[in-house]
N, C-alpha and C positions, 0 to 999 in steps of 0.2 A: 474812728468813725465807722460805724458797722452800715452795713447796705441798706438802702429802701426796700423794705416789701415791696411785692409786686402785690396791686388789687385793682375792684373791679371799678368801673364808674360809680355805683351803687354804693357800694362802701362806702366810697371818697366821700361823698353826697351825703351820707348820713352823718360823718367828722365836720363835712362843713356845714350843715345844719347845727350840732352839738357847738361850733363856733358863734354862732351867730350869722352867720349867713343866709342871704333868703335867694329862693328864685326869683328875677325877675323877667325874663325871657325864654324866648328860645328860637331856635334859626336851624328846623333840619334836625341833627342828632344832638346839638351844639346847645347846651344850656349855661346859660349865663348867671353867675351868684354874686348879689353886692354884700356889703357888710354895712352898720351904720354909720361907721366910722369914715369910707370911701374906699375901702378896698373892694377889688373885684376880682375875678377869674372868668374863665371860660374852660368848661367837662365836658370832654366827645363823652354821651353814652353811645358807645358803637357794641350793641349784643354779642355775647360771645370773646368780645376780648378785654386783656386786662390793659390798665394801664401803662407803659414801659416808664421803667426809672426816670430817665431823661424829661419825660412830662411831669413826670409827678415832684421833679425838683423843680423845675419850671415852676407847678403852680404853687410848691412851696414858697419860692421867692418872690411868687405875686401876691400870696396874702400872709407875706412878710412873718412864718413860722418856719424854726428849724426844724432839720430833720428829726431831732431824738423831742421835740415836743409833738411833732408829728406821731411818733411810736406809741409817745404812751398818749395822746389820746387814742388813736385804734386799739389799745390795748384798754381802754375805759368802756369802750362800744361793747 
């Protein structure tokens, strides 16, 4: 298993749109994405910083993708 990229909010944001994900909130820097199915997350955009590995497995296990399907869609963006 090779490491997660590190990226930004923005990025993340655009893979989880390309998912099917939509916004439907938000609370502060804290945007909230459901999917139609019922999955959800929640993405600090906090300006300036990336996301650390540790979250971004995190919200992999929240809308239930592994990490190498994770890769190559950023690699599709």
């Amino acid at each position: 298993m090779s490491r997660l990229p590190v990226i930004d909010a923005k990025k993340f944001e655009k893979l989880l749109f390309s998912l099917g994900f939509v916004s439907v909130r938000q609370k502060g820097s804290h945007v909230f994405y459901r999917h139609a199915d019922g999955r959800y997350t929640t993405l600090p955009h906090h300006k300036g910083n990336d996301l650390s590995r540790p979250l971004t497995r995190q919200i992999l296990r929240e809308i239930n993708i592994t990490p190498e399907e994770f890769i190559e869609g950023l690699n599709k963006l």
